[in-house]
PDB file of N, CA, C and O in Angstrom:
ATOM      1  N   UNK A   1      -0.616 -10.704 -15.009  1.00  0.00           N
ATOM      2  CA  UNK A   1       0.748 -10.397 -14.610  1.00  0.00           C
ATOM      3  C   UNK A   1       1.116  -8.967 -15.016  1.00  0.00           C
ATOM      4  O   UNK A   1       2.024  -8.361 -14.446  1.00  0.00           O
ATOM      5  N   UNK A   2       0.318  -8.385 -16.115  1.00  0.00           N
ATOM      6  CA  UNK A   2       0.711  -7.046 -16.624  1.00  0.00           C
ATOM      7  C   UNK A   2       0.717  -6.061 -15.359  1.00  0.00           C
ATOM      8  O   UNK A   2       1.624  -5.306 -15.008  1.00  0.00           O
ATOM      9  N   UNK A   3      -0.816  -6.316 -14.635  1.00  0.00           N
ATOM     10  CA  UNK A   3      -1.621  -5.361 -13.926  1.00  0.00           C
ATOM     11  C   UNK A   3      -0.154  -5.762 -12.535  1.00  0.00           C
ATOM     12  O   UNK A   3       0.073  -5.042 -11.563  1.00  0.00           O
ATOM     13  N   UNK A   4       0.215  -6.400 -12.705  1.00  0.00           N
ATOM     14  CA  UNK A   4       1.204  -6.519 -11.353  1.00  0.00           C
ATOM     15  C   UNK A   4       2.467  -6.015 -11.236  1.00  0.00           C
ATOM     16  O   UNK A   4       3.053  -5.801 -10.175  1.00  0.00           O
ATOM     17  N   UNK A   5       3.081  -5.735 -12.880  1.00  0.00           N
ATOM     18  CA  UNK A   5       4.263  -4.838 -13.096  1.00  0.00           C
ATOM     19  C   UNK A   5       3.835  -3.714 -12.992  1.00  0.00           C
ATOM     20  O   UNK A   5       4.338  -2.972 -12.149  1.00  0.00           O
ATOM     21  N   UNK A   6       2.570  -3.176 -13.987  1.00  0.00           N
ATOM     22  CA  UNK A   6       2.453  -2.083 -13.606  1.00  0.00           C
ATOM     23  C   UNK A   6       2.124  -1.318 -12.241  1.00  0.00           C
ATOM     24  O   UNK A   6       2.453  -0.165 -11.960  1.00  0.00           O
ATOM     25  N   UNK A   7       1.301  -2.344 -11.348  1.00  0.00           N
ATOM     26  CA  UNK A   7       1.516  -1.159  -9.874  1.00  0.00           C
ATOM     27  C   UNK A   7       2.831  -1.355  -9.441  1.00  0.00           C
ATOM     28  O   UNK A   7       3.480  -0.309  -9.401  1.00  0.00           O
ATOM     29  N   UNK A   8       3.532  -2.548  -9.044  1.00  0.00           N
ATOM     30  CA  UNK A   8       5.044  -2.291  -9.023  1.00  0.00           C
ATOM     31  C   UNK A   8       6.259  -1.203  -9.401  1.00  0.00           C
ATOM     32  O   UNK A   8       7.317  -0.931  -8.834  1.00  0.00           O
ATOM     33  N   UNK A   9       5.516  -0.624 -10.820  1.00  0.00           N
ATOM     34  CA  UNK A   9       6.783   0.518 -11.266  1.00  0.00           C
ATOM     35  C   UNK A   9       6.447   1.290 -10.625  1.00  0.00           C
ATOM     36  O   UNK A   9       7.253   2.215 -10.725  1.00  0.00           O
ATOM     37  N   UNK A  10       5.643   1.540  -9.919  1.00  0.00           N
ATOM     38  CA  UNK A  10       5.283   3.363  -9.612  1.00  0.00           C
ATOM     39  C   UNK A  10       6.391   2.994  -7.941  1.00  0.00           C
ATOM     40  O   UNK A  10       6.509   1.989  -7.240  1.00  0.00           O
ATOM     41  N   UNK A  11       6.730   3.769  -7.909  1.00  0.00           N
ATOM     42  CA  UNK A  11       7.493   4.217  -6.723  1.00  0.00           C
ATOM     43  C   UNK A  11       6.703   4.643  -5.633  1.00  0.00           C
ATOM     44  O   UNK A  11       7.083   4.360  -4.496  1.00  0.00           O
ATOM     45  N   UNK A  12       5.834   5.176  -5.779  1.00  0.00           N
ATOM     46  CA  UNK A  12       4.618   5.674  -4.540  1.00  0.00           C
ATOM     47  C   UNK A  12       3.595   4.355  -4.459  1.00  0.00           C
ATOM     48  O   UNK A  12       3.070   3.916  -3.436  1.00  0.00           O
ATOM     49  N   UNK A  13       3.491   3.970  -5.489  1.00  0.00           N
ATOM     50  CA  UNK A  13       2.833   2.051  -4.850  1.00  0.00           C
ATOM     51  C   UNK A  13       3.665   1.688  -4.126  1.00  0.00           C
ATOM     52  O   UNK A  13       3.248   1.453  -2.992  1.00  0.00           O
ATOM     53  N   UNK A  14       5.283   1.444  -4.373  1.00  0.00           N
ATOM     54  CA  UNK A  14       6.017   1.018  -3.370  1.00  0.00           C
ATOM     55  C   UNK A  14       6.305   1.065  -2.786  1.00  0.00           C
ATOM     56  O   UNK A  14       7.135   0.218  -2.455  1.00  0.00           O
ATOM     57  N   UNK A  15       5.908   2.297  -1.810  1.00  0.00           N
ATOM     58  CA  UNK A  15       5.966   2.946  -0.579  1.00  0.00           C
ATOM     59  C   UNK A  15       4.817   2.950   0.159  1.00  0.00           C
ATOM     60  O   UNK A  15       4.858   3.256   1.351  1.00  0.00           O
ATOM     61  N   UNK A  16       3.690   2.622  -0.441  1.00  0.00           N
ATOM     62  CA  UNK A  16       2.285   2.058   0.412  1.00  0.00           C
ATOM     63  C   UNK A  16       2.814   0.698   0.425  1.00  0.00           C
ATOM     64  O   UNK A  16       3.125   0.336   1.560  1.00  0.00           O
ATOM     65  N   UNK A  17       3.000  -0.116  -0.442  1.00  0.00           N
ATOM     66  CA  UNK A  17       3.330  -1.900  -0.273  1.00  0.00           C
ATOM     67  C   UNK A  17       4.077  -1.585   1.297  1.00  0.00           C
ATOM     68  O   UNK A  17       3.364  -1.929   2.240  1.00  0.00           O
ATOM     69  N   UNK A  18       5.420  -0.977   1.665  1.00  0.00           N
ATOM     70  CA  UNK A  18       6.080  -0.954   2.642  1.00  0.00           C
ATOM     71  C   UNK A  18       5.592  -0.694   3.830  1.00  0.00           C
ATOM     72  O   UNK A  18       5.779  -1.390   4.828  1.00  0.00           O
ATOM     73  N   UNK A  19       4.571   0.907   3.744  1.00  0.00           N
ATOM     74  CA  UNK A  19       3.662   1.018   4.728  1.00  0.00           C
ATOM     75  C   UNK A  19       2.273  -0.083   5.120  1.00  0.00           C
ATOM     76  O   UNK A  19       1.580   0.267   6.075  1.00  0.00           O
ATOM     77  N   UNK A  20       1.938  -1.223   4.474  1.00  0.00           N
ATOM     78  CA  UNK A  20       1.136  -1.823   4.301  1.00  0.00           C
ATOM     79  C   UNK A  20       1.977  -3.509   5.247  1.00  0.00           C
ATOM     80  O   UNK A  20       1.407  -4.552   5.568  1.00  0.00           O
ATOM     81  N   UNK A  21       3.676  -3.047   5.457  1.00  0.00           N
ATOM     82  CA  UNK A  21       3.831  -4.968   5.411  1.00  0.00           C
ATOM     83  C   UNK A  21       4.005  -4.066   6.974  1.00  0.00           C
ATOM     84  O   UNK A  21       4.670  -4.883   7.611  1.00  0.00           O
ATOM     85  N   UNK A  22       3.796  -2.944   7.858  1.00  0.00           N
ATOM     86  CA  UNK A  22       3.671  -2.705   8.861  1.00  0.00           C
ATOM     87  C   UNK A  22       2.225  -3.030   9.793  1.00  0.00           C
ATOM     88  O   UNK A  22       2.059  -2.929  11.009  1.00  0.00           O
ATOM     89  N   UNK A  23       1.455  -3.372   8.927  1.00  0.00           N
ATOM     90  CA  UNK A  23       0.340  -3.492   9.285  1.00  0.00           C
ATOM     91  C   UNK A  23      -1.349  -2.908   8.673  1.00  0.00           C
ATOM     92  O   UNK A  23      -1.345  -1.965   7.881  1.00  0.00           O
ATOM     93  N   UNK A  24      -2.165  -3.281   8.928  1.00  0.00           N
ATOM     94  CA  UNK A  24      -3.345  -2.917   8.053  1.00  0.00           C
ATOM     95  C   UNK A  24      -3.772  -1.361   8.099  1.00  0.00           C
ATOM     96  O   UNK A  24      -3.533  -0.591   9.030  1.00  0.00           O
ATOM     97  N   UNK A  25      -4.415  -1.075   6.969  1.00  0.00           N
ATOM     98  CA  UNK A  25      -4.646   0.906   7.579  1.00  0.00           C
ATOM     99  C   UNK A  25      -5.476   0.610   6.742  1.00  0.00           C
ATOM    100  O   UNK A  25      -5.679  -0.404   6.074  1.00  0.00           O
ATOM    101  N   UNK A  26      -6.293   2.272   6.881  1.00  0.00           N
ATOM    102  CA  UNK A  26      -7.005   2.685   6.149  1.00  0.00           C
ATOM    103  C   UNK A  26      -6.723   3.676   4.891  1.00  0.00           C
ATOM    104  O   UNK A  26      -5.563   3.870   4.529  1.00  0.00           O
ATOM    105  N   UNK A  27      -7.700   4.228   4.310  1.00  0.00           N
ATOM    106  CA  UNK A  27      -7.023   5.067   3.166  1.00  0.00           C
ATOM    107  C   UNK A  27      -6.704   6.301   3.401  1.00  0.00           C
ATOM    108  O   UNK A  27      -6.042   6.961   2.600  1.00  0.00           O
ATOM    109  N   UNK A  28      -7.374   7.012   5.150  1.00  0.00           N
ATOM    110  CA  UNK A  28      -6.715   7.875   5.727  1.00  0.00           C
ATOM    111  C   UNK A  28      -5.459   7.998   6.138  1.00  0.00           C
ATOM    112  O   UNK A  28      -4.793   8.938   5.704  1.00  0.00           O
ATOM    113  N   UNK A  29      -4.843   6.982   7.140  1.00  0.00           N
ATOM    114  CA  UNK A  29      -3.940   6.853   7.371  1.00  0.00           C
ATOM    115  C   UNK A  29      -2.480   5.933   6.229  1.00  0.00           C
ATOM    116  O   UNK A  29      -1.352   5.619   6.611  1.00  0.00           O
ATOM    117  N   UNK A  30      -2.742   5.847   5.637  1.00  0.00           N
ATOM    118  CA  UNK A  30      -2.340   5.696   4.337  1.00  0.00           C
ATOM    119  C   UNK A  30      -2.035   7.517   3.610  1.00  0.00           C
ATOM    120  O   UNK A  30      -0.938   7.978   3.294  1.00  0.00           O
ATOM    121  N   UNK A  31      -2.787   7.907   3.561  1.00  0.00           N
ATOM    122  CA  UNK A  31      -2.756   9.328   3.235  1.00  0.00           C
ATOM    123  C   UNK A  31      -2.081  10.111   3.875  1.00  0.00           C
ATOM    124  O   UNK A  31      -1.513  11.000   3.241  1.00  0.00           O
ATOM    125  N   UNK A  32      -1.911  10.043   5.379  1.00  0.00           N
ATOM    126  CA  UNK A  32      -1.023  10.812   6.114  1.00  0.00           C
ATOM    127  C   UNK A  32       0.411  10.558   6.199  1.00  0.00           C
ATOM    128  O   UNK A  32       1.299  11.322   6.577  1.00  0.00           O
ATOM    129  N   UNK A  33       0.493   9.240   5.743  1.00  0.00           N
ATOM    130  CA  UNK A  33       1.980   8.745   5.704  1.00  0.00           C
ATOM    131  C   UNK A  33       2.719   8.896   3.809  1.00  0.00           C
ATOM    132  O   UNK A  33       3.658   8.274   3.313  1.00  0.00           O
ATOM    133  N   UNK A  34       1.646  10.166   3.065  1.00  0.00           N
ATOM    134  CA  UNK A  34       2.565  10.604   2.091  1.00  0.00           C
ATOM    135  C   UNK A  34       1.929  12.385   2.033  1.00  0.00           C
ATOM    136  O   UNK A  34       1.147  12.895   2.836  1.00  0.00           O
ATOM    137  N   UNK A  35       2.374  12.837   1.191  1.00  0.00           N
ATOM    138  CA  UNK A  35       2.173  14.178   0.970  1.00  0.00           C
ATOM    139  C   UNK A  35       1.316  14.321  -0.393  1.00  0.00           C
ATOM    140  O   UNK A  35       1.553  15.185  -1.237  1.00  0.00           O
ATOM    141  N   UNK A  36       0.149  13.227  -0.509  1.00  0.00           N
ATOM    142  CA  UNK A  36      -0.473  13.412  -1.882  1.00  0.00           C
ATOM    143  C   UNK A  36      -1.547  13.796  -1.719  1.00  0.00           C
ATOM    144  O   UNK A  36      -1.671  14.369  -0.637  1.00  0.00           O
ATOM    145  N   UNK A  37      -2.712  13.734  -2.500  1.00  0.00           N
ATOM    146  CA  UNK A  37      -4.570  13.744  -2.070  1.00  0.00           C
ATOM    147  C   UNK A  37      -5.175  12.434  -1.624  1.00  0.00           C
ATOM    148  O   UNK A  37      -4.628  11.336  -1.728  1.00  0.00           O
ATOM    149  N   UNK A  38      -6.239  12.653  -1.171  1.00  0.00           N
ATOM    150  CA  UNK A  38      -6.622  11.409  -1.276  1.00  0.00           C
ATOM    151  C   UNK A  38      -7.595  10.738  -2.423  1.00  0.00           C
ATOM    152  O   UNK A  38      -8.313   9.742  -2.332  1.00  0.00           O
ATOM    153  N   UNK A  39      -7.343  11.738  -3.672  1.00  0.00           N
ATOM    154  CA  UNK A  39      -7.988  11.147  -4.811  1.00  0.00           C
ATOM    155  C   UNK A  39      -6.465  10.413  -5.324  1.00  0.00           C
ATOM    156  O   UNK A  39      -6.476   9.291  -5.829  1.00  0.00           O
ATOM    157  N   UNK A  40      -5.723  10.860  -5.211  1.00  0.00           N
ATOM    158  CA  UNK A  40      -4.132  10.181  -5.339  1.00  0.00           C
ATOM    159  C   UNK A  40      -4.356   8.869  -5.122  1.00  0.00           C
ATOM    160  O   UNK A  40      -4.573   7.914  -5.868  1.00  0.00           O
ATOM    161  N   UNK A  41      -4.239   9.045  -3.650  1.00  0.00           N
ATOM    162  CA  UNK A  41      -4.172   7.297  -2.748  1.00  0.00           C
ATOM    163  C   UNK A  41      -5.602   6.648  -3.215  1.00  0.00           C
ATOM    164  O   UNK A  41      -5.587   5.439  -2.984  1.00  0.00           O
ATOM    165  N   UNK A  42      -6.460   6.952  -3.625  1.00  0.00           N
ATOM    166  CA  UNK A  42      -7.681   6.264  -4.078  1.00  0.00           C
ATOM    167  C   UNK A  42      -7.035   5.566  -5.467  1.00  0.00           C
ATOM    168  O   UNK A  42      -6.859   4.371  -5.705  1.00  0.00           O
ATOM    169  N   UNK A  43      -6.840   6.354  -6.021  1.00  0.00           N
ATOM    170  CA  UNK A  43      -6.280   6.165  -7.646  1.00  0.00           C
ATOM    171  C   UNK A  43      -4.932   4.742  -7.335  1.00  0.00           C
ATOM    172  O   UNK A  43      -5.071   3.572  -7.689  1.00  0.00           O
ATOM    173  N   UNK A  44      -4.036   5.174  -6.792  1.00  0.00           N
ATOM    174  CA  UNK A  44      -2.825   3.958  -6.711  1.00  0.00           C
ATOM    175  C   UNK A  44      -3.922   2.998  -6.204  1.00  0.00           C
ATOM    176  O   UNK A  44      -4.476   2.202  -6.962  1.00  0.00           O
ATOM    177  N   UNK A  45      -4.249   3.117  -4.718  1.00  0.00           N
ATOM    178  CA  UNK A  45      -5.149   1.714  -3.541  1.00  0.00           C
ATOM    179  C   UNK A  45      -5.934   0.825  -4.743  1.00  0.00           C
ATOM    180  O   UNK A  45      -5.954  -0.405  -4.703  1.00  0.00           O
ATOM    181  N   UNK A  46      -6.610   1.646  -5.872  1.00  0.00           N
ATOM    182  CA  UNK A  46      -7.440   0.771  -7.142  1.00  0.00           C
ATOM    183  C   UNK A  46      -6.469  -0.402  -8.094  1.00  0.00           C
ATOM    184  O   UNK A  46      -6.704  -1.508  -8.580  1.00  0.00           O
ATOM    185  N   UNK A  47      -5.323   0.481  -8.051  1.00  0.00           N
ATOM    186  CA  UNK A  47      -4.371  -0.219  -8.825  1.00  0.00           C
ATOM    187  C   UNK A  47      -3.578  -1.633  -8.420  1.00  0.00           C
ATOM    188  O   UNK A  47      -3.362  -2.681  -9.028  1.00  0.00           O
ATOM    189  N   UNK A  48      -3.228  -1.094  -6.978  1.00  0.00           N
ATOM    190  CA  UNK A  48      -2.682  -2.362  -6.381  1.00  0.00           C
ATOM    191  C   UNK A  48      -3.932  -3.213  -6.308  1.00  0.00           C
ATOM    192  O   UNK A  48      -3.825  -4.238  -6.982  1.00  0.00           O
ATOM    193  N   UNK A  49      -5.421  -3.036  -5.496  1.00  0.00           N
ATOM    194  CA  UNK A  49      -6.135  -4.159  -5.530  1.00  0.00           C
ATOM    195  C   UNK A  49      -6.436  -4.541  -6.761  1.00  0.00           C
ATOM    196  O   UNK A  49      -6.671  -5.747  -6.698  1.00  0.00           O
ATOM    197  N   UNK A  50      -6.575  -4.096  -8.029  1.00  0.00           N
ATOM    198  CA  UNK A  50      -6.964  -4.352  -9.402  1.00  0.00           C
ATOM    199  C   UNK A  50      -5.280  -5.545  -9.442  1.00  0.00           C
ATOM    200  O   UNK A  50      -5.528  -6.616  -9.996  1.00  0.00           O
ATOM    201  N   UNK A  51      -4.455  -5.472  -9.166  1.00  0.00           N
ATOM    202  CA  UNK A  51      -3.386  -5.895  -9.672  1.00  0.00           C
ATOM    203  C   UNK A  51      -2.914  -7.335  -8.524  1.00  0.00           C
ATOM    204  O   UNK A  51      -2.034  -8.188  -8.413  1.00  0.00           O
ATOM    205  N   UNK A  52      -4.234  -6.852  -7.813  1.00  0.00           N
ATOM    206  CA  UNK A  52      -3.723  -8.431  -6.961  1.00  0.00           C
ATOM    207  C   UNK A  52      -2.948  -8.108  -5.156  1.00  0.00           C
ATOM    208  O   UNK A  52      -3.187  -8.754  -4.136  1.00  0.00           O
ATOM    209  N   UNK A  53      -2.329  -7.314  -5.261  1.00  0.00           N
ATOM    210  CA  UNK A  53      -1.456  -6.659  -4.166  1.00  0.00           C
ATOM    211  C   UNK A  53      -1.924  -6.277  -2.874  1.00  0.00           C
ATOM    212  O   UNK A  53      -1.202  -6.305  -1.878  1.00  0.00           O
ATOM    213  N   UNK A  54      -2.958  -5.969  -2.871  1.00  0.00           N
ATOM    214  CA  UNK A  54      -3.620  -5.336  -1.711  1.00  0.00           C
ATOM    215  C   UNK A  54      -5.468  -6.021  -1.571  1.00  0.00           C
ATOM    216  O   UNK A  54      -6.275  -6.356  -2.438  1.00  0.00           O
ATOM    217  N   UNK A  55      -5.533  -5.992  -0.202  1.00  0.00           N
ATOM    218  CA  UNK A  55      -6.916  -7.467  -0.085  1.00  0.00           C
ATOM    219  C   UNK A  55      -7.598  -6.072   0.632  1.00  0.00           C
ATOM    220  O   UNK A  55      -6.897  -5.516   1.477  1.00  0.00           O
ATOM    221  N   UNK A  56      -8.730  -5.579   0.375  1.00  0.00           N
ATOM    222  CA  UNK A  56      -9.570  -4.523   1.050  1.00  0.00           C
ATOM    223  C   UNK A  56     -10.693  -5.187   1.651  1.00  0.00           C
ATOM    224  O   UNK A  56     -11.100  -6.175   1.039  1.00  0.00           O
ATOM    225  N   UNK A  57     -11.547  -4.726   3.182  1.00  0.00           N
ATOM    226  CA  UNK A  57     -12.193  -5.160   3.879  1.00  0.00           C
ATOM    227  C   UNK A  57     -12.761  -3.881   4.096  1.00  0.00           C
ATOM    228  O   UNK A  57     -12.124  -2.837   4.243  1.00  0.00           O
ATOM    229  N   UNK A  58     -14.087  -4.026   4.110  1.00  0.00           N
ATOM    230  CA  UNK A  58     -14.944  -2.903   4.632  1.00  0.00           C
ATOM    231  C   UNK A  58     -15.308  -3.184   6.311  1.00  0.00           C
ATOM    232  O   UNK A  58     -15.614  -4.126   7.042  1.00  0.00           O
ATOM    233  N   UNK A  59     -15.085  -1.874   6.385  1.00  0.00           N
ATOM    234  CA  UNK A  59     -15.442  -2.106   8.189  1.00  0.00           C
ATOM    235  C   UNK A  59     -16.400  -1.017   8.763  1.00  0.00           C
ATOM    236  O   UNK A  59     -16.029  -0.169   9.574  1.00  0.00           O
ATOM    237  N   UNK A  60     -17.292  -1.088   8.416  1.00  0.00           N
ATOM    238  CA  UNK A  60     -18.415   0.375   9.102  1.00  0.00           C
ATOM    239  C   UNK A  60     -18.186   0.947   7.345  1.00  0.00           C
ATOM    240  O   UNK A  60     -18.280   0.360   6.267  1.00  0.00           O
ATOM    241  N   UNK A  61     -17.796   2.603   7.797  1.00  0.00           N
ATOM    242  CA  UNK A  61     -17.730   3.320   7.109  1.00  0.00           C
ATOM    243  C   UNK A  61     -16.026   3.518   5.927  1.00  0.00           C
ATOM    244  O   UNK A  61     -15.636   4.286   5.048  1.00  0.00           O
ATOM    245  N   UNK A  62     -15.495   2.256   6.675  1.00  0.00           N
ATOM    246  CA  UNK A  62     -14.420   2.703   6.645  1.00  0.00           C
ATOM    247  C   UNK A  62     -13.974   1.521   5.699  1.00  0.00           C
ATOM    248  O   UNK A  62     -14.648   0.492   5.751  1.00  0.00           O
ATOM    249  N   UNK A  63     -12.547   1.596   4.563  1.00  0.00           N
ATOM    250  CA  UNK A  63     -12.406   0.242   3.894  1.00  0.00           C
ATOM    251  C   UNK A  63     -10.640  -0.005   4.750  1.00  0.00           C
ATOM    252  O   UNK A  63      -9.806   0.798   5.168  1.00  0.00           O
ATOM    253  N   UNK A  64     -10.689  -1.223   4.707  1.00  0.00           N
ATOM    254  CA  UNK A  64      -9.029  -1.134   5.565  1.00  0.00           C
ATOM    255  C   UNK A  64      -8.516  -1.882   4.458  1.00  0.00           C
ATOM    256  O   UNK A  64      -9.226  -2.697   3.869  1.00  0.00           O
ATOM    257  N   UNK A  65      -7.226  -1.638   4.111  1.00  0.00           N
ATOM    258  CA  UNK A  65      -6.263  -2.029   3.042  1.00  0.00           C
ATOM    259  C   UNK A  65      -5.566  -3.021   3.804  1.00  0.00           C
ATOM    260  O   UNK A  65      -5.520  -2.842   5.021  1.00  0.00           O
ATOM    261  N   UNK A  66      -4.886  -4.268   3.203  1.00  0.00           N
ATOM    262  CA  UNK A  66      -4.011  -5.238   3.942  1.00  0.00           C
ATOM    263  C   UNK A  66      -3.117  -5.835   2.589  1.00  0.00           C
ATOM    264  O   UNK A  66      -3.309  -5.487   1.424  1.00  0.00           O
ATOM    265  N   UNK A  67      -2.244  -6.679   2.993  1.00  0.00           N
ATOM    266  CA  UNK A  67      -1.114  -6.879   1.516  1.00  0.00           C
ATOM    267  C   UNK A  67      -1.467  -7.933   1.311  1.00  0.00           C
ATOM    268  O   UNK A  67      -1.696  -8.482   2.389  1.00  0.00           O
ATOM    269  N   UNK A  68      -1.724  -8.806   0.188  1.00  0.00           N
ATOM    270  CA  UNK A  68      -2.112 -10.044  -0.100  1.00  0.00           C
ATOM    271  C   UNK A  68      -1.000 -10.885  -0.380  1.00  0.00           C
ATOM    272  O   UNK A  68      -0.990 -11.046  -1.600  1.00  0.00           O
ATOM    273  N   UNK A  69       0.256 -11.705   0.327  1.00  0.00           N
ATOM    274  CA  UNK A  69       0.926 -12.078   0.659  1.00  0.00           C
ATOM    275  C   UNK A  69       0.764 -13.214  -0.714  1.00  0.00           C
ATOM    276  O   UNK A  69       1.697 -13.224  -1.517  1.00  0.00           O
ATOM    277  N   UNK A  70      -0.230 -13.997  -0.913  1.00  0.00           N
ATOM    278  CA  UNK A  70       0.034 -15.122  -1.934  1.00  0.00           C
ATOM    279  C   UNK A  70      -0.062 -14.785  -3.276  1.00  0.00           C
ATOM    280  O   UNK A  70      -0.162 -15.745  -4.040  1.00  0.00           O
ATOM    281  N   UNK A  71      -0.058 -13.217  -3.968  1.00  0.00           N
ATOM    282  CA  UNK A  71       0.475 -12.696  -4.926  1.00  0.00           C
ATOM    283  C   UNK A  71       2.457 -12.471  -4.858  1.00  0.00           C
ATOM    284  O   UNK A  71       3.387 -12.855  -5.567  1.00  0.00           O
ATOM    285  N   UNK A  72       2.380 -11.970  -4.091  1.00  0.00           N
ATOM    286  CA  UNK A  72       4.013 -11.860  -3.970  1.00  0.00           C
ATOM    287  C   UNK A  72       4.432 -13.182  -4.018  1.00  0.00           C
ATOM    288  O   UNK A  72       5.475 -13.170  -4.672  1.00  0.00           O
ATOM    289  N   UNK A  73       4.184 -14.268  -3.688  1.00  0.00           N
ATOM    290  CA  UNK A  73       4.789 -15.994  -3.486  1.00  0.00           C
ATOM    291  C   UNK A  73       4.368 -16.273  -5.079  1.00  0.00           C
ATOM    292  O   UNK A  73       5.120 -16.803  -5.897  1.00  0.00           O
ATOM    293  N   UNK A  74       3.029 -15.812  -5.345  1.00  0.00           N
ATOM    294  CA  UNK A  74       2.956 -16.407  -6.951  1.00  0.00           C
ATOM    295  C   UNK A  74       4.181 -15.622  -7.987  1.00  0.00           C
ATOM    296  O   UNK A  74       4.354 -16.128  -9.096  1.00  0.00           O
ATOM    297  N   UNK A  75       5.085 -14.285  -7.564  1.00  0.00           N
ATOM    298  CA  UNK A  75       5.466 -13.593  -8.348  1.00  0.00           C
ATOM    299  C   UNK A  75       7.319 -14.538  -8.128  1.00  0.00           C
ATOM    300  O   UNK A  75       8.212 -14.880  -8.902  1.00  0.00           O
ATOM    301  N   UNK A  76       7.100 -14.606  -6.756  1.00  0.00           N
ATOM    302  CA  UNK A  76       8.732 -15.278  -6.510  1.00  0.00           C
ATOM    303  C   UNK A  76       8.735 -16.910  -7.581  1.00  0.00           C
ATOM    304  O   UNK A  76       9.661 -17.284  -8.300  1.00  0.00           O
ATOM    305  N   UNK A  77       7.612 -17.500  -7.393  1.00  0.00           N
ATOM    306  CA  UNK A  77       7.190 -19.019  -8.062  1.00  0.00           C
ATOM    307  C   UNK A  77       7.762 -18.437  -9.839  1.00  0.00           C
ATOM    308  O   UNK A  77       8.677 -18.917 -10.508  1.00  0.00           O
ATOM    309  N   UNK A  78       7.043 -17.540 -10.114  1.00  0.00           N
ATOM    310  CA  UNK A  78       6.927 -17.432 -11.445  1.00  0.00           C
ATOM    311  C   UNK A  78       8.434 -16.820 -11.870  1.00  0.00           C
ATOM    312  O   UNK A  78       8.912 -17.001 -12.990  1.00  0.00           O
ATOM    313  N   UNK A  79       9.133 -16.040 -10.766  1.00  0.00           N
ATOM    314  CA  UNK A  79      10.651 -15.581 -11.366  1.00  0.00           C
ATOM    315  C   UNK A  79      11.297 -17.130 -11.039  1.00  0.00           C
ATOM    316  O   UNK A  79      11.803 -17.511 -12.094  1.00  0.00           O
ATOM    317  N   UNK A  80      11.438 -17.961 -10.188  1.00  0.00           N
ATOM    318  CA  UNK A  80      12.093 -19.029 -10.138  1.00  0.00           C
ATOM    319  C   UNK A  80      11.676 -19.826 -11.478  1.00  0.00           C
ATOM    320  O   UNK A  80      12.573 -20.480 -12.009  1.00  0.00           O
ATOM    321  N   UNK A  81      10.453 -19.832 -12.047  1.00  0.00           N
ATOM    322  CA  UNK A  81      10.345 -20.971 -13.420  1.00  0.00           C
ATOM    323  C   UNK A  81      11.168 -20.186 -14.465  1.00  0.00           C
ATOM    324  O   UNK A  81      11.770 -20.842 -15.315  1.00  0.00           O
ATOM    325  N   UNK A  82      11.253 -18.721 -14.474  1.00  0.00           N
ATOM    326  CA  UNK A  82      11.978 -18.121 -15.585  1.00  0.00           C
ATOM    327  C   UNK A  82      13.646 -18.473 -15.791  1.00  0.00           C
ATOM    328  O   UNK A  82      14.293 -18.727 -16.807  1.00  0.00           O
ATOM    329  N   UNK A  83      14.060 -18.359 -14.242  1.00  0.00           N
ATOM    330  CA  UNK A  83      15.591 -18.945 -13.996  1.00  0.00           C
ATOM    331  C   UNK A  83      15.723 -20.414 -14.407  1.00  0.00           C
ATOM    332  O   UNK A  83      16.856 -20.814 -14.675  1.00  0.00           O
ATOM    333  N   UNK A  84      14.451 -21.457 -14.504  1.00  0.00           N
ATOM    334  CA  UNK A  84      14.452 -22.772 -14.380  1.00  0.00           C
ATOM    335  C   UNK A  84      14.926 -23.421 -13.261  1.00  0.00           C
ATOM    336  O   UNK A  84      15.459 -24.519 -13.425  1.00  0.00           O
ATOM    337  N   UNK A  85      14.804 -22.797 -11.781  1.00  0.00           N
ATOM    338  CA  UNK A  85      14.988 -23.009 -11.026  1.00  0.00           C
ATOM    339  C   UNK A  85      13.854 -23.401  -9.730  1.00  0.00           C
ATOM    340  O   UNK A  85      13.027 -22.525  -9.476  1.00  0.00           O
ATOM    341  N   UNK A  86      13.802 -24.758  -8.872  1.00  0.00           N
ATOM    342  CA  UNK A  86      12.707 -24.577  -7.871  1.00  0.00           C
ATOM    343  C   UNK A  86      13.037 -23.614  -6.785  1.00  0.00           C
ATOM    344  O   UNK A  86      14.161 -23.190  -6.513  1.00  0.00           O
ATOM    345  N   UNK A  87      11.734 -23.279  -6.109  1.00  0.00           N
ATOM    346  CA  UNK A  87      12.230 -22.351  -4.852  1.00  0.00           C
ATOM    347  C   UNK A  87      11.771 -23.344  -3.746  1.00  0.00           C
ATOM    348  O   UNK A  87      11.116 -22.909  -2.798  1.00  0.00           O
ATOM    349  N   UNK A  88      12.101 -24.700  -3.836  1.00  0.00           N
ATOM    350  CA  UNK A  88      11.992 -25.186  -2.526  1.00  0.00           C
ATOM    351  C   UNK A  88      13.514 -25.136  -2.200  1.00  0.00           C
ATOM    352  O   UNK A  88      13.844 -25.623  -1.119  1.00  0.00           O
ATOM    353  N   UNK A  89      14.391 -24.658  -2.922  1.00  0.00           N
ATOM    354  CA  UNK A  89      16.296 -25.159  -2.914  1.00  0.00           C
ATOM    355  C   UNK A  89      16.445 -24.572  -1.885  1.00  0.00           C
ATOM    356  O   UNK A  89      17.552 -24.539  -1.348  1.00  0.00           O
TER     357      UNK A  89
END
């Protein structure tokens, strides 16, 4: 759960998460949609998949990034047990 706050705080993770619930990319096009390097976007892309967030697929030469949807449901599950609340309500 640590590794999941921490890519969360960064503000530029959270702006790939956003570019990511548009659809799958690569780490090029990922790159063109900020103004960083792409040792940058290598460095965050490690963090989110290290942290659960992002599901990577190799395709040829190329790796395509996608959002791993049943981390975010495990994170909503786990703030609803903190409230003591179910999220079927």
């Amino acid at each position: 759960m640590n590794d999941l706050f921490k890519a969360l705080a960064d503000p530029t993770r959270r702006a790939i998460l956003d570019e990511l619930k548009k659809g799958d990319k690569n780490a090029g096009e990922i790159r063109d949609c900020f103004n960083i390097t792409g040792a940058s976007i290598s460095h965050h892309m490690s963090i989110l998949h290290n942290a659960g967030l992002v599901l990577r697929e190799r395709q040829g030469q190329q790796i395509i990034y996608s959002l791993n949807t049943t981390v975010f449901q495990q994170l909503i599950e786990w703030i609803y047990n903190i409230k003591g609340e179910s999220d079927e309500n």
